[in-house]
N, CA, C and O atoms as a GROMACS GRO file, in nm:
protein
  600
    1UNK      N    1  -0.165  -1.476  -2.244
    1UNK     CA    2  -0.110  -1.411  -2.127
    1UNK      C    3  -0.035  -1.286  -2.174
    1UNK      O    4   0.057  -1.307  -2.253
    2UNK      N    5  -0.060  -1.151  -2.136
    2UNK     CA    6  -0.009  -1.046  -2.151
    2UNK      C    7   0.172  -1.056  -2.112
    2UNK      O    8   0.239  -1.126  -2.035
    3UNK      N    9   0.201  -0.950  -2.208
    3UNK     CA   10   0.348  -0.951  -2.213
    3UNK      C   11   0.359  -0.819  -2.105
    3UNK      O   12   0.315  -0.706  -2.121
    4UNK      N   13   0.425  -0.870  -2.001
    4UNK     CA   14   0.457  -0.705  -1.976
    4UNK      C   15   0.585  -0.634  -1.911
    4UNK      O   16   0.576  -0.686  -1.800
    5UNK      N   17   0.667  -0.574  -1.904
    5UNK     CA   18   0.770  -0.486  -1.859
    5UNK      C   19   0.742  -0.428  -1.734
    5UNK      O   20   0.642  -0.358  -1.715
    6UNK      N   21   0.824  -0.455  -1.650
    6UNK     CA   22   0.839  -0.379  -1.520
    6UNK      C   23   1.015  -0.327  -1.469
    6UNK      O   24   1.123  -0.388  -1.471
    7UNK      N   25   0.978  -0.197  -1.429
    7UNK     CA   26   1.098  -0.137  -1.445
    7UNK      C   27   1.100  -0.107  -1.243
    7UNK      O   28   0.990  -0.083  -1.194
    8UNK      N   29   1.158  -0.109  -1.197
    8UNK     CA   30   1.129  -0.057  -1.056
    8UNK      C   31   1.276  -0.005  -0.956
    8UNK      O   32   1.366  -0.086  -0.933
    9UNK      N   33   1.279   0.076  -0.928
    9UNK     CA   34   1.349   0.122  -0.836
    9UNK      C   35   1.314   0.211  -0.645
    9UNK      O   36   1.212   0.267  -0.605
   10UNK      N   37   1.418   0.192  -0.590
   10UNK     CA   38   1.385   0.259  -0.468
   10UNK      C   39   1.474   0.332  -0.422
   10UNK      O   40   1.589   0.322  -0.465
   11UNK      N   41   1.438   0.432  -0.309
   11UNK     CA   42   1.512   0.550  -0.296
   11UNK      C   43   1.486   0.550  -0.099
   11UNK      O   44   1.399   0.489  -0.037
   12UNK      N   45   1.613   0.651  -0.036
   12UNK     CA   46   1.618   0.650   0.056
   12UNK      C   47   1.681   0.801   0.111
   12UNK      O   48   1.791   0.815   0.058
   13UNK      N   49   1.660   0.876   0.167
   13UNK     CA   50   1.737   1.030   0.230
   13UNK      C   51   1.740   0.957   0.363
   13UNK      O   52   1.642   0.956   0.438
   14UNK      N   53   1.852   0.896   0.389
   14UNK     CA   54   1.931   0.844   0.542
   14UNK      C   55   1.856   0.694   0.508
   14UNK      O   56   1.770   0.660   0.428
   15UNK      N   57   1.931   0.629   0.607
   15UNK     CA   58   1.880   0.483   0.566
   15UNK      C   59   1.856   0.424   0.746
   15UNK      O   60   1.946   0.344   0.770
   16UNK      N   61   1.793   0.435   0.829
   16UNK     CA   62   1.667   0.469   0.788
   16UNK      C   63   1.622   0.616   0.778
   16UNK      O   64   1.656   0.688   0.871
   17UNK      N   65   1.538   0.678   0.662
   17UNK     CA   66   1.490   0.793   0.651
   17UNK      C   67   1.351   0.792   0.544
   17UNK      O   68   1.299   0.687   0.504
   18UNK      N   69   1.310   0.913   0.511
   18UNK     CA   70   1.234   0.944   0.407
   18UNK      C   71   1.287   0.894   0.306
   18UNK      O   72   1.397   0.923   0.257
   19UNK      N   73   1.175   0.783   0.256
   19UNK     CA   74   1.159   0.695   0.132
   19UNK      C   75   1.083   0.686   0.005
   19UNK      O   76   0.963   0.712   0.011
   20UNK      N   77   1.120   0.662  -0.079
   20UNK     CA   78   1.048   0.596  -0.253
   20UNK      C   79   1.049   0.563  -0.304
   20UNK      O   80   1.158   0.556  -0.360
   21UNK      N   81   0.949   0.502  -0.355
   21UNK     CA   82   0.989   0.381  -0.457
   21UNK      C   83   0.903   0.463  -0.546
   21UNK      O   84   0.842   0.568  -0.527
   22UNK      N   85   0.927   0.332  -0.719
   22UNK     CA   86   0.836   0.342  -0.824
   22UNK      C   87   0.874   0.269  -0.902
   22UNK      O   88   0.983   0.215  -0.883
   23UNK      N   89   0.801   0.243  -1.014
   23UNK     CA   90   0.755   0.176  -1.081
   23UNK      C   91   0.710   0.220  -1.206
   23UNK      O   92   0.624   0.306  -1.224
   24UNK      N   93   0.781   0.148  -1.302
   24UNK     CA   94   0.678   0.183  -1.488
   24UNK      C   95   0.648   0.038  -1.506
   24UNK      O   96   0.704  -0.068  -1.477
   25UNK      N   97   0.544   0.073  -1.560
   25UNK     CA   98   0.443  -0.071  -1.618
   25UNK      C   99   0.444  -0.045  -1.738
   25UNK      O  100   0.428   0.073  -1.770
   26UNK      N  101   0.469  -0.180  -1.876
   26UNK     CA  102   0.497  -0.097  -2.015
   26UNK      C  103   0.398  -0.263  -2.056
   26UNK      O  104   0.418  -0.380  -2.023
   27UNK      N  105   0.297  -0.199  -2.137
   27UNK     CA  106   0.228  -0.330  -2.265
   27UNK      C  107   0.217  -0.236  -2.326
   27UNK      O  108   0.158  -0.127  -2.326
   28UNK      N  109   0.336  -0.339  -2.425
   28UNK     CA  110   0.319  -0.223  -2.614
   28UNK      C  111   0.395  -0.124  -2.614
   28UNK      O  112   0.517  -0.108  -2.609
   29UNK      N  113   0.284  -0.041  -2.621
   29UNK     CA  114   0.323   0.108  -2.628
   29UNK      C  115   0.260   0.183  -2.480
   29UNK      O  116   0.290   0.295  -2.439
   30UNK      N  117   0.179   0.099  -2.427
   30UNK     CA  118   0.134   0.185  -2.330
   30UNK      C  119   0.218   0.178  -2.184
   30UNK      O  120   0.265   0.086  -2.117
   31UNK      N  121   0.215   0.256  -2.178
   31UNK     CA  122   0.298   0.298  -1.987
   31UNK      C  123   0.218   0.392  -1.922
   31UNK      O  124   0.137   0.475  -1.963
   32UNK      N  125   0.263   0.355  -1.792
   32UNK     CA  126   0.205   0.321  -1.624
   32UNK      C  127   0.313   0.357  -1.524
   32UNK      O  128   0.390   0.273  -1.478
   33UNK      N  129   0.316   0.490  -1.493
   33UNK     CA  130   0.429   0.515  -1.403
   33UNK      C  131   0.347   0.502  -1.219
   33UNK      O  132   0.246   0.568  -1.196
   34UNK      N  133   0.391   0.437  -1.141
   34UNK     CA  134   0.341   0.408  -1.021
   34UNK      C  135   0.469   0.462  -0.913
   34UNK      O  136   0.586   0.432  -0.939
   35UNK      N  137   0.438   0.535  -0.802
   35UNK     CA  138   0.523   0.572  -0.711
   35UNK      C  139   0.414   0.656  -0.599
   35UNK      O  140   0.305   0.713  -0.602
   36UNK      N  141   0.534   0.620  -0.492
   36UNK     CA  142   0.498   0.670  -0.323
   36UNK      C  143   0.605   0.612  -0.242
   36UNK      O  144   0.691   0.537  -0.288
   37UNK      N  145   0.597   0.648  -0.120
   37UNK     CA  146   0.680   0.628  -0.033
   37UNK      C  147   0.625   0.622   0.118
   37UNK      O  148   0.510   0.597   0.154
   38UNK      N  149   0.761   0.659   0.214
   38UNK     CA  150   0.700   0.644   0.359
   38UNK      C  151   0.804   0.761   0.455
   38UNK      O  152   0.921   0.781   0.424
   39UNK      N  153   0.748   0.819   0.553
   39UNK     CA  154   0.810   0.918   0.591
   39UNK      C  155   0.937   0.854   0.670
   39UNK      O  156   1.049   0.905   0.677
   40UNK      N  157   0.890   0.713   0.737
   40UNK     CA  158   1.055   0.638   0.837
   40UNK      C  159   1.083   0.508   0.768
   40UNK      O  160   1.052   0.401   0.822
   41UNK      N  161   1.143   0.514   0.644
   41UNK     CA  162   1.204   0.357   0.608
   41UNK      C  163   1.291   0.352   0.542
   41UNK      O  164   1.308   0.459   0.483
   42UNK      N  165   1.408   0.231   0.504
   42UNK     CA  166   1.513   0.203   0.483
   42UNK      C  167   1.493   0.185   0.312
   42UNK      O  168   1.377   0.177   0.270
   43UNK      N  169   1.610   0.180   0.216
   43UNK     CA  170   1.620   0.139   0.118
   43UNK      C  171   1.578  -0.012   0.054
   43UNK      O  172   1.522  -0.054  -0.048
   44UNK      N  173   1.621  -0.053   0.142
   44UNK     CA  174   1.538  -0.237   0.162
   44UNK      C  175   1.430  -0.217   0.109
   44UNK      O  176   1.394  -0.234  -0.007
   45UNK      N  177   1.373  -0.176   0.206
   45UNK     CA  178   1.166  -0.202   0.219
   45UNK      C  179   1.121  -0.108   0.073
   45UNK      O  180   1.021  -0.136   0.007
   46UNK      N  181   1.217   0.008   0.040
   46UNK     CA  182   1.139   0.116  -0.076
   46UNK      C  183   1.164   0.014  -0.223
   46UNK      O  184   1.090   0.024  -0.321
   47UNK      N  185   1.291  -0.092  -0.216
   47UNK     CA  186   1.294  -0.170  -0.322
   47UNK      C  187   1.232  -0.258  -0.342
   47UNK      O  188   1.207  -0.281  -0.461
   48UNK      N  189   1.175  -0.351  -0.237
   48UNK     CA  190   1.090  -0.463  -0.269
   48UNK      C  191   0.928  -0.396  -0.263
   48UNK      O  192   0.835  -0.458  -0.313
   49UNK      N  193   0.900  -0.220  -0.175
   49UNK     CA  194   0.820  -0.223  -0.222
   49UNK      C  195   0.756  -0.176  -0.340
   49UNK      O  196   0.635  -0.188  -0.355
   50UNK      N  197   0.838  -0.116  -0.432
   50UNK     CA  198   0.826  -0.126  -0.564
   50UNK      C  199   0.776  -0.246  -0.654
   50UNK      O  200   0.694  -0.231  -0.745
   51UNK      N  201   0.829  -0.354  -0.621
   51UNK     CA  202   0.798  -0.437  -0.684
   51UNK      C  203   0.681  -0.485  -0.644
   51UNK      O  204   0.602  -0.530  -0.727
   52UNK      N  205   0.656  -0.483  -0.519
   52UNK     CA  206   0.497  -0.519  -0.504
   52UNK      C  207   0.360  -0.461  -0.533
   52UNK      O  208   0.245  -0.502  -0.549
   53UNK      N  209   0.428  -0.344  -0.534
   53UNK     CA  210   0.291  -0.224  -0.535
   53UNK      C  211   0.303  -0.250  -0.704
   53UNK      O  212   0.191  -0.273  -0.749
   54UNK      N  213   0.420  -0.254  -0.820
   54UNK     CA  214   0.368  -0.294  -0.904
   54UNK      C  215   0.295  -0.399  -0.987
   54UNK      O  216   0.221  -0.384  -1.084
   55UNK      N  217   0.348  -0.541  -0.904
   55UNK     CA  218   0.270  -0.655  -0.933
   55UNK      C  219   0.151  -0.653  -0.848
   55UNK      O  220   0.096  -0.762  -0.861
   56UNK      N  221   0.090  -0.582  -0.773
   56UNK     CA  222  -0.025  -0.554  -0.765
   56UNK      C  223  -0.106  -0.442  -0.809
   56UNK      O  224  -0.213  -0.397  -0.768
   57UNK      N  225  -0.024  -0.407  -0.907
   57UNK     CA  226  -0.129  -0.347  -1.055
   57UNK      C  227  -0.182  -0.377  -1.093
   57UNK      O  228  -0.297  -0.335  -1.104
   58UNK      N  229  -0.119  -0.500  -1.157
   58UNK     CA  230  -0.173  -0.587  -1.260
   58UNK      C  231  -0.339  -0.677  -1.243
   58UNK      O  232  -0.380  -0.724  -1.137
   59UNK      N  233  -0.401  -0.683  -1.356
   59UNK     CA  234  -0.503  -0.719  -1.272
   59UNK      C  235  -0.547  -0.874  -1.323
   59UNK      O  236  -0.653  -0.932  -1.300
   60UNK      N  237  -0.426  -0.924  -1.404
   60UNK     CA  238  -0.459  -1.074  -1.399
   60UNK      C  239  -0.338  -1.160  -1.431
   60UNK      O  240  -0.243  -1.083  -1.444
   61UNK      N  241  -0.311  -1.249  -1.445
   61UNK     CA  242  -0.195  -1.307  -1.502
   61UNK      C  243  -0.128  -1.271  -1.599
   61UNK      O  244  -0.187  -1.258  -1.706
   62UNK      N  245   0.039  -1.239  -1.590
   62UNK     CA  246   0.091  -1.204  -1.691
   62UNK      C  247   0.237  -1.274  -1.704
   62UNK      O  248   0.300  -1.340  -1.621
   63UNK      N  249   0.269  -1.236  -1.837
   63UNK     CA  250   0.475  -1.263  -1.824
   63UNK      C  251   0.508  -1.168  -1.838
   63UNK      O  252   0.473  -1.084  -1.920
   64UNK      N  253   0.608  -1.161  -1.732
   64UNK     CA  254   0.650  -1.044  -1.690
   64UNK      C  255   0.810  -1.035  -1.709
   64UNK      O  256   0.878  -1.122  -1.654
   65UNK      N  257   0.879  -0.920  -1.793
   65UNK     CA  258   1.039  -0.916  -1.761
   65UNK      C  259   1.027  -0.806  -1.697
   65UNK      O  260   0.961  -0.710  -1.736
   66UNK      N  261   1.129  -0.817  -1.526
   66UNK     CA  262   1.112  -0.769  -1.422
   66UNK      C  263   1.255  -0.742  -1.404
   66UNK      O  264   1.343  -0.810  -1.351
   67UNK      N  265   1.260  -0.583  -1.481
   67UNK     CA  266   1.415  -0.479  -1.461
   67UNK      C  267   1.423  -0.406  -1.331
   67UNK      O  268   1.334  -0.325  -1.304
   68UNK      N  269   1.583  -0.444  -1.199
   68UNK     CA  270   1.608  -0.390  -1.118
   68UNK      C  271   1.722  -0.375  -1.077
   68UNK      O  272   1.805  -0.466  -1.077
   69UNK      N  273   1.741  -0.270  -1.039
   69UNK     CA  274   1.866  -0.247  -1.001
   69UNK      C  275   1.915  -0.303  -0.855
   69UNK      O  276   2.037  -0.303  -0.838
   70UNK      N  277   1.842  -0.345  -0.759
   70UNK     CA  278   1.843  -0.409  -0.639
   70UNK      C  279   1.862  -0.553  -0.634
   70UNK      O  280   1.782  -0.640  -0.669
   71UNK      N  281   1.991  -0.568  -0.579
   71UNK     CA  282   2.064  -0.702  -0.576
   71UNK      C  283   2.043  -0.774  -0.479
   71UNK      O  284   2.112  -0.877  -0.479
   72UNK      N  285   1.954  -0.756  -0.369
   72UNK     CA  286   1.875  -0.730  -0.243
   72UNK      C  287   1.768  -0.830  -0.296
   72UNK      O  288   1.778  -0.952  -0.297
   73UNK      N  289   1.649  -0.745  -0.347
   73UNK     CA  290   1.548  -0.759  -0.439
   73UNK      C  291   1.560  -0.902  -0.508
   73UNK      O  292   1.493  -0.996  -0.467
   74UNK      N  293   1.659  -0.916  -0.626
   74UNK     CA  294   1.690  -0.988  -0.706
   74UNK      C  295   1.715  -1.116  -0.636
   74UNK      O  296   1.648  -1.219  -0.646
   75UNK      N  297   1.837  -1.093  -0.551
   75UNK     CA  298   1.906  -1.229  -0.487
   75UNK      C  299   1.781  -1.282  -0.346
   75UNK      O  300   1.786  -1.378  -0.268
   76UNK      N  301   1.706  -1.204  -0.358
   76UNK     CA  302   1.613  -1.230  -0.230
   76UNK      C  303   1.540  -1.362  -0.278
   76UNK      O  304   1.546  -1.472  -0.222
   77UNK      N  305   1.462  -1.328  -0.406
   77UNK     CA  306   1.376  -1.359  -0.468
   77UNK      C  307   1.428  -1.514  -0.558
   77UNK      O  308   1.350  -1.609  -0.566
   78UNK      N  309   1.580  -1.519  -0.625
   78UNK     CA  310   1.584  -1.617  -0.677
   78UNK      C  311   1.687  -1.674  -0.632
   78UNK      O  312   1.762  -1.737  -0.706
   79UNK      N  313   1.706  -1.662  -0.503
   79UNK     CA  314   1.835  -1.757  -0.390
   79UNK      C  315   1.754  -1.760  -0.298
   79UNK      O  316   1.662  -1.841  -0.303
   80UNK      N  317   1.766  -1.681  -0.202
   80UNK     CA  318   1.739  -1.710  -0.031
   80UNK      C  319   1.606  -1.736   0.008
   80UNK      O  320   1.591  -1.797   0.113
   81UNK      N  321   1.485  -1.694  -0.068
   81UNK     CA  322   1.344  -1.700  -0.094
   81UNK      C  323   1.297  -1.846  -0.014
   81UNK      O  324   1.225  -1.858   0.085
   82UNK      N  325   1.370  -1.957  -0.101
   82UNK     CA  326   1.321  -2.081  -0.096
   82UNK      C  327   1.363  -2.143   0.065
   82UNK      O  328   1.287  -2.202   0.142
   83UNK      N  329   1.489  -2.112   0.083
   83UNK     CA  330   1.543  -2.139   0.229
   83UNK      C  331   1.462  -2.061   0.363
   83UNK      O  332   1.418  -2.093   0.473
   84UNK      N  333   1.472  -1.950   0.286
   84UNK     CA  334   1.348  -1.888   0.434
   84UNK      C  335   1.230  -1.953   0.445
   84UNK      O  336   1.193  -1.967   0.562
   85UNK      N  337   1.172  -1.988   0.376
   85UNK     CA  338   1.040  -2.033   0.347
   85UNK      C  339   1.050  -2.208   0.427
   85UNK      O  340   0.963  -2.269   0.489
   86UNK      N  341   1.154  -2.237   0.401
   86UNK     CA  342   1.166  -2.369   0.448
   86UNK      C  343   1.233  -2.379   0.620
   86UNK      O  344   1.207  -2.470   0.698
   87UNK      N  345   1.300  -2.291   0.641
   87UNK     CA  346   1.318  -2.205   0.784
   87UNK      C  347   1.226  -2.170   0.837
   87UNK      O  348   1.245  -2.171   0.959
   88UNK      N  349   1.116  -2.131   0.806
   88UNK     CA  350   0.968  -2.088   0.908
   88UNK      C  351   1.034  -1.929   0.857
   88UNK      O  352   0.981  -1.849   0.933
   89UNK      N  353   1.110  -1.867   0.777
   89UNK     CA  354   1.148  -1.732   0.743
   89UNK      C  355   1.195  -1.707   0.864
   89UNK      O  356   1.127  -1.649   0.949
   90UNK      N  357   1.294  -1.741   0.880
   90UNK     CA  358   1.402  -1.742   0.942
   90UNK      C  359   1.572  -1.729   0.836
   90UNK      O  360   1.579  -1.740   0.713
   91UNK      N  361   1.654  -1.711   0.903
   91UNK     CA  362   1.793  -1.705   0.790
   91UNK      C  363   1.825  -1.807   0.747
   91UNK      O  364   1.741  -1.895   0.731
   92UNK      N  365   1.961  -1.826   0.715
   92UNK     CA  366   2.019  -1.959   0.711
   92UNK      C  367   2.081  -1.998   0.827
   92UNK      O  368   2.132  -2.110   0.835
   93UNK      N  369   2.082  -1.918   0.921
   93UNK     CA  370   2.153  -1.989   1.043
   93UNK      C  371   2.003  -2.053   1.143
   93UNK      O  372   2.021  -2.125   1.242
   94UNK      N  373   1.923  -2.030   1.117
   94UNK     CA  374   1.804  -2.088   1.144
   94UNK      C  375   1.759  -1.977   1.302
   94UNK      O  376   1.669  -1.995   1.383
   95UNK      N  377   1.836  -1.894   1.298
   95UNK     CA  378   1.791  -1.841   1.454
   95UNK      C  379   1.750  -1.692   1.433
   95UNK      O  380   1.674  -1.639   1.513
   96UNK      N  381   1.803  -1.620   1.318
   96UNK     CA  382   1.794  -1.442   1.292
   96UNK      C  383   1.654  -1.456   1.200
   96UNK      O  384   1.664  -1.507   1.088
   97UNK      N  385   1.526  -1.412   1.250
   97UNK     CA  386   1.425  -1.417   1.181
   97UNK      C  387   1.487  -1.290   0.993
   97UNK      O  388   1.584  -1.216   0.978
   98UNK      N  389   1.411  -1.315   0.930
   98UNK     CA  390   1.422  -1.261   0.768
   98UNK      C  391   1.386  -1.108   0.839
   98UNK      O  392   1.281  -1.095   0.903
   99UNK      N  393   1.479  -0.994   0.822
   99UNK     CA  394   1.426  -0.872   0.776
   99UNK      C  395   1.348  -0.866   0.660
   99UNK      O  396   1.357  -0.934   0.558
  100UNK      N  397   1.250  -0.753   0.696
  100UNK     CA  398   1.140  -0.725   0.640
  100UNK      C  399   1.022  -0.847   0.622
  100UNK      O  400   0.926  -0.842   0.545
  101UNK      N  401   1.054  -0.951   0.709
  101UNK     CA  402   0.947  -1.054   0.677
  101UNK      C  403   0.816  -1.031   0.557
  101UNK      O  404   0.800  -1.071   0.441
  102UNK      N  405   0.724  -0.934   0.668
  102UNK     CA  406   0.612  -0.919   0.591
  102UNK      C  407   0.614  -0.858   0.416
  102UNK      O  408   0.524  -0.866   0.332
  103UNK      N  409   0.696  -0.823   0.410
  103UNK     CA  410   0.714  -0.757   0.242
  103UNK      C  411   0.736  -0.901   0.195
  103UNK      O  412   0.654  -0.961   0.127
  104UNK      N  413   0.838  -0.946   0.231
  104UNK     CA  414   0.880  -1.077   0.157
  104UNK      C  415   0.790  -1.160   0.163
  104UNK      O  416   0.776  -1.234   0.066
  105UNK      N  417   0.692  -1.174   0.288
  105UNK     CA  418   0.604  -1.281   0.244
  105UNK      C  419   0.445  -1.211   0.140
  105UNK      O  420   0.354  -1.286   0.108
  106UNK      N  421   0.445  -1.081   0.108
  106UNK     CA  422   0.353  -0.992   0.041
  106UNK      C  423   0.416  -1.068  -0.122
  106UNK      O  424   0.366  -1.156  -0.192
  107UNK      N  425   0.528  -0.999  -0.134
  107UNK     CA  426   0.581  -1.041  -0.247
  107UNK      C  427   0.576  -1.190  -0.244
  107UNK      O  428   0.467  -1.239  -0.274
  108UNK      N  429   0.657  -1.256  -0.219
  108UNK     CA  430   0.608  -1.426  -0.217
  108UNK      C  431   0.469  -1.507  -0.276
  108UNK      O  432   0.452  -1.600  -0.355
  109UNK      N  433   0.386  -1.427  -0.200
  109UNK     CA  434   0.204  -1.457  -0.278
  109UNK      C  435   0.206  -1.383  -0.376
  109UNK      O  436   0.124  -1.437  -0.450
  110UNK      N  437   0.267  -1.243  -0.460
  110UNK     CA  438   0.191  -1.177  -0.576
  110UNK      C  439   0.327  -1.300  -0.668
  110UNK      O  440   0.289  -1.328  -0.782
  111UNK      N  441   0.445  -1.355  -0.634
  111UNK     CA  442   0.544  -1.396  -0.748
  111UNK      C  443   0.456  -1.514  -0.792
  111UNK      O  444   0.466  -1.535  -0.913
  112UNK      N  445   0.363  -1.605  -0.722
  112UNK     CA  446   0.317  -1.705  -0.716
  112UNK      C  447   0.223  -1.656  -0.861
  112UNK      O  448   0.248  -1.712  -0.967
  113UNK      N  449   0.152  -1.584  -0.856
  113UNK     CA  450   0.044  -1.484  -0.959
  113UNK      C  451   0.105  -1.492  -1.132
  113UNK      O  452   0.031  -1.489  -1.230
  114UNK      N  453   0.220  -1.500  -1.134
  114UNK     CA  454   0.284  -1.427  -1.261
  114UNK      C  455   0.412  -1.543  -1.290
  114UNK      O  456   0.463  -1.631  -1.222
  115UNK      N  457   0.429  -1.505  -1.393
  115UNK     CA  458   0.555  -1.574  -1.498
  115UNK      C  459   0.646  -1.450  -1.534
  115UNK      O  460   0.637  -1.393  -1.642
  116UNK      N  461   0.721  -1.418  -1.450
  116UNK     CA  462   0.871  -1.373  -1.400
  116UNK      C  463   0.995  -1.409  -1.443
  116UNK      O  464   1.056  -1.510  -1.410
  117UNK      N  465   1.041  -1.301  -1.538
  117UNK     CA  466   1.205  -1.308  -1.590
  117UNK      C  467   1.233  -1.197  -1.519
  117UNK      O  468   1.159  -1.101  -1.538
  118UNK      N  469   1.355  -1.184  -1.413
  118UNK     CA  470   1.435  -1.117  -1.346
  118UNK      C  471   1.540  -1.054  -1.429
  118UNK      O  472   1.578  -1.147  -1.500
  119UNK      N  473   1.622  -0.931  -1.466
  119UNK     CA  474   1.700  -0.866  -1.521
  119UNK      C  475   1.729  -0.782  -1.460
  119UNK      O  476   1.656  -0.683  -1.450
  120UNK      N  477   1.867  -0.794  -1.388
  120UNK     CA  478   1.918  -0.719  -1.306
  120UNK      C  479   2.032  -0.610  -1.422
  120UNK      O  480   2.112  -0.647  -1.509
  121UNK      N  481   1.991  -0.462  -1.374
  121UNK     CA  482   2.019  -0.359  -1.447
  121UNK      C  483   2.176  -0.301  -1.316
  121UNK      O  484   2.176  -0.303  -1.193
  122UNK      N  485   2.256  -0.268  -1.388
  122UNK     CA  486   2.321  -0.156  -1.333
  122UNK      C  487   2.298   0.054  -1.247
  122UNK      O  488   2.386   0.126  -1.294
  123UNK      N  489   2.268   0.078  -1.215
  123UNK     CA  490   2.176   0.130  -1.147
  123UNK      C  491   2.279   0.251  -1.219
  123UNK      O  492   2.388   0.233  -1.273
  124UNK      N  493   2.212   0.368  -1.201
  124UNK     CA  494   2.334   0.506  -1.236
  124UNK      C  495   2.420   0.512  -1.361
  124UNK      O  496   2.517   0.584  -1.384
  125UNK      N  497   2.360   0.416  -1.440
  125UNK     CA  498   2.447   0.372  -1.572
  125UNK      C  499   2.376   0.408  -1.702
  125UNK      O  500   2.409   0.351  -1.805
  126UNK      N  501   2.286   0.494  -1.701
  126UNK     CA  502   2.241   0.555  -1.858
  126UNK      C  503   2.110   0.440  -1.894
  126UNK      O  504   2.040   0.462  -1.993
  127UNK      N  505   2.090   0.344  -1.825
  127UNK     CA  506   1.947   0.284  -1.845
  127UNK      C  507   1.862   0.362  -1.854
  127UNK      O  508   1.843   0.411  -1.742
  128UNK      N  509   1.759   0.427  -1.970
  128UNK     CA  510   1.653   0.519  -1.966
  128UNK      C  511   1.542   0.482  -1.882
  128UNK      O  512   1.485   0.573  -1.822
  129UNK      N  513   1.496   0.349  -1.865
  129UNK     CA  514   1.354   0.347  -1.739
  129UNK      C  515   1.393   0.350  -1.641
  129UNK      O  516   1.330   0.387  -1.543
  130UNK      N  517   1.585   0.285  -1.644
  130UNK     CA  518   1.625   0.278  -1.436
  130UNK      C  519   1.613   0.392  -1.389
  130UNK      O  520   1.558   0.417  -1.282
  131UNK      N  521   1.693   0.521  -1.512
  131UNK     CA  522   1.669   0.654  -1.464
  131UNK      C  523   1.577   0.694  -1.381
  131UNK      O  524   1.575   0.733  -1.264
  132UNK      N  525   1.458   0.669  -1.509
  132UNK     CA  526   1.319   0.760  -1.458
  132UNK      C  527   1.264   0.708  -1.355
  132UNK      O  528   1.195   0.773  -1.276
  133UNK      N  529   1.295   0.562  -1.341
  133UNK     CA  530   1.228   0.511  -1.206
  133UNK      C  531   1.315   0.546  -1.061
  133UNK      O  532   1.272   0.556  -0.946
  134UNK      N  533   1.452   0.561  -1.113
  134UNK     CA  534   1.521   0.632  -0.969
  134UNK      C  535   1.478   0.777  -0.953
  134UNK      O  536   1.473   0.817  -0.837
  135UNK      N  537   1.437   0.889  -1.080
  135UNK     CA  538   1.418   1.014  -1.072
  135UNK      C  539   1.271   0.991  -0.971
  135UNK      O  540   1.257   1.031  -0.855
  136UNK      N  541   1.181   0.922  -1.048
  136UNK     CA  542   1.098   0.939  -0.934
  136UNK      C  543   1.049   0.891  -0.786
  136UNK      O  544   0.980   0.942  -0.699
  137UNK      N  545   1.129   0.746  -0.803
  137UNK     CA  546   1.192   0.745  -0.630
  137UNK      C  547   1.226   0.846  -0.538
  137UNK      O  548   1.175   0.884  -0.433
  138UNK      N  549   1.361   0.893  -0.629
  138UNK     CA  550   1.399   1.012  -0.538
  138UNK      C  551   1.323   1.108  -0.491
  138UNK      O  552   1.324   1.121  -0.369
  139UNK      N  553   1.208   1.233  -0.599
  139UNK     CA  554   1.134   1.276  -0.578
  139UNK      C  555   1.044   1.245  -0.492
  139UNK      O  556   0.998   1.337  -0.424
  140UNK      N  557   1.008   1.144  -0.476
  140UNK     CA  558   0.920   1.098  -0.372
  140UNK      C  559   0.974   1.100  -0.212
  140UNK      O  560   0.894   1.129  -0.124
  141UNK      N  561   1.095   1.074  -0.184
  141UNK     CA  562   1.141   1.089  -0.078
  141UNK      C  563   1.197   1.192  -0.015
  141UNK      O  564   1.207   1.212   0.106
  142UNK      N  565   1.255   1.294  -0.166
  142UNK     CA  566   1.298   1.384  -0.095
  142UNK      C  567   1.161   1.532  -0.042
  142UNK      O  568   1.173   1.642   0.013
  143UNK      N  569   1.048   1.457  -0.094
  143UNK     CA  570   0.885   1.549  -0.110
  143UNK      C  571   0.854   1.496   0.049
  143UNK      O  572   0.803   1.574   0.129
  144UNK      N  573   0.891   1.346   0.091
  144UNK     CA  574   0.905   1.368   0.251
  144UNK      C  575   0.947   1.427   0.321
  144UNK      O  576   0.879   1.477   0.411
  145UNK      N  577   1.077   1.446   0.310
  145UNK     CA  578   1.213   1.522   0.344
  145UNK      C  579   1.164   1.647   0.422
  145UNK      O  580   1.167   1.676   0.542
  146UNK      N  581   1.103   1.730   0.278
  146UNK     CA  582   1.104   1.824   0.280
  146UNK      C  583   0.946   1.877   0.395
  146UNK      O  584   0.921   1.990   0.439
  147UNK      N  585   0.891   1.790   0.408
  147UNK     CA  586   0.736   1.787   0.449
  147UNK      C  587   0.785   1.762   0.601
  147UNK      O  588   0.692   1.776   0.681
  148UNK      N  589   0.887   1.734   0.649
  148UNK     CA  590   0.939   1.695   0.767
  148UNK      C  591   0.994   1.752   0.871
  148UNK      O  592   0.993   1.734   0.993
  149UNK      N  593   1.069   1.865   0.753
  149UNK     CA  594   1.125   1.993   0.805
  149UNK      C  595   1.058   2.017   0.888
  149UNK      O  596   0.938   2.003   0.866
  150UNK      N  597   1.113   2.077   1.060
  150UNK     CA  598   1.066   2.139   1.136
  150UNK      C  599   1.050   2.342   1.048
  150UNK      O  600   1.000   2.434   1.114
   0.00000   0.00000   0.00000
């Protein structure tokens, strides 16, 4: 089973606004920078969809250490995950359906795929891939931004 590194971050101009995410994919020596965005969405949706659009890179089973700065992301995935799921994805109060459902249940089927170590990074703190993966988040959203301009 391939070893592999995933670095991912997401980006937002207004929340909700012009969005991006991205992604580096690292085996070895080789890297895989992945990014895009959406002209109306929140920071939420640009973080988890980073992580999906990169575990659906991959094109077969791997172990994966999975670096993010999204505590969102992180705590979604290895706390509240299991309770929604057992809620019909619903909250814990059993009545406020899960924001972003469909991402979470996208992600949900690709986590099932892979062998996942979570490493939650400090975001803005001199991490060299969090950087580049926030540099090109940002770029990506603010390339909406700007495409939006009247």
């Amino acid at each position: 089973m391939p070893d592999i590194e995933i670095f991912t971050d997401g980006a937002c101009s207004g929340n909700p606004g012009a969005g991006g995410w991205a992604a580096i994919l690292r085996y070895g020596e080789i890297e895989k920078e992945l990014s895009g965005g959406d002209d109306s969405t929140t920071n939420n949706r640009m973080e988890l969809t980073a992580v999906i659009e990169a575990l659906k890179a991959l094109k077969k089973e791997c172990s994966i250490t999975l670096y993010t700065d999204s505590r969102y992301v992180m705590d979604g995935v290895l706390s509240w995950l299991p309770n929604w799921k057992s809620n019909g994805w619903r909250t814990s109060n059993k009545k406020s359906p899960v924001k972003n459902v469909e991402l979470w249940q996208e992600l949900d089927k690709l986590l099932s795929e892979h062998k996942i170590k979570w490493v939650w990074v400090k975001g803005h703190n001199g991490h060299p891939e969090n950087e580049r993966v926030d540099r090109l988040a940002r770029n990506e959203a603010q390339n909406r931004s700007v495409t939006k301009m009247p």
